[in-house]
C-alpha positions in Angstrom: 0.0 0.0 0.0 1.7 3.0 -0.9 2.6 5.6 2.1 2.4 9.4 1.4 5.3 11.2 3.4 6.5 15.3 3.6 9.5 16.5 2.7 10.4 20.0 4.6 13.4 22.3 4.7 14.8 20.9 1.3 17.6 23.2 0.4 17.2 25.5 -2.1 20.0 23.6 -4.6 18.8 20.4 -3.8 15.1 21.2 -4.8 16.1 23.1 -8.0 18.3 20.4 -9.0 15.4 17.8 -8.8 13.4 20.4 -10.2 15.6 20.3 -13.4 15.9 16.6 -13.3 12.2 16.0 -13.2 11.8 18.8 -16.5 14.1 16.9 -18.3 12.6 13.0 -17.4 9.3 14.6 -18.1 8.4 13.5 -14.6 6.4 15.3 -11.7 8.2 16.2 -9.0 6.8 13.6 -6.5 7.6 10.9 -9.5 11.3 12.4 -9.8 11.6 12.0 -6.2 10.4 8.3 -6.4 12.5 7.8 -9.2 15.7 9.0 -7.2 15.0 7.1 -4.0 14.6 3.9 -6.3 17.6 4.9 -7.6 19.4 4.7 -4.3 17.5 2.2 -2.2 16.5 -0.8 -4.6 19.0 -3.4 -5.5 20.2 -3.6 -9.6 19.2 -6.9 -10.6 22.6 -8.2 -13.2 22.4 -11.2 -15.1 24.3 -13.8 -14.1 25.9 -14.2 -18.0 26.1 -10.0 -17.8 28.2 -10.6 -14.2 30.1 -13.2 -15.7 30.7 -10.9 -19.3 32.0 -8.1 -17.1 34.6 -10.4 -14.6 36.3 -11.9 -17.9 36.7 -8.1 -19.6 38.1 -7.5 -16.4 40.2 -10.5 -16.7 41.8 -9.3 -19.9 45.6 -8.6 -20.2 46.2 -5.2 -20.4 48.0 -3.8 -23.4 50.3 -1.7 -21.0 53.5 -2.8 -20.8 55.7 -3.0 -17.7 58.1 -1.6 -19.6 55.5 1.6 -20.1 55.2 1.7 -16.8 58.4 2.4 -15.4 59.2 4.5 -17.9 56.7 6.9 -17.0 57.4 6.7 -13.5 61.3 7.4 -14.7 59.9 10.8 -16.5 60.8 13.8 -14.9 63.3 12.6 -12.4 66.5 13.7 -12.2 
């Protein structure tokens, strides 16, 4: 059942700033806010295949060189 709650002594930033953001998502303001607690409080949901897509591009040798490395730590000493 859905709750109804106040919101008072927003700060003027804050409230223009969700102001902006619920223009530009063609939202209402109450639906903006809604939108950003979801943002923040509900869990993402990933794939178990998109999880495992992201650990193997993580897995991937880098095309830096040690040799790279050093170097640039090298540059600008005396």
């Amino acid at each position: 059942m859905p709750m109804t709650i106040t919101l008072k002594n927003i700060p003027d930033g804050i409230y223009a700033q969700l102001r902006q953001s619920a223009d530009r998502h063609h939202r209402s303001l109450n639906s903006e806010v809604i939108a950003c607690l979801e943002r923040v409080l509900l869990p993402v949901a990933i794939e178990p295949e998109e999880r495992l897509a992201r650990i193997q591009r993580l897995r991937q040798p880098s095309a830096i060189k040690a040799s790279s490395i050093d170097k640039a730590k090298r540059t600008g000493r005396p």
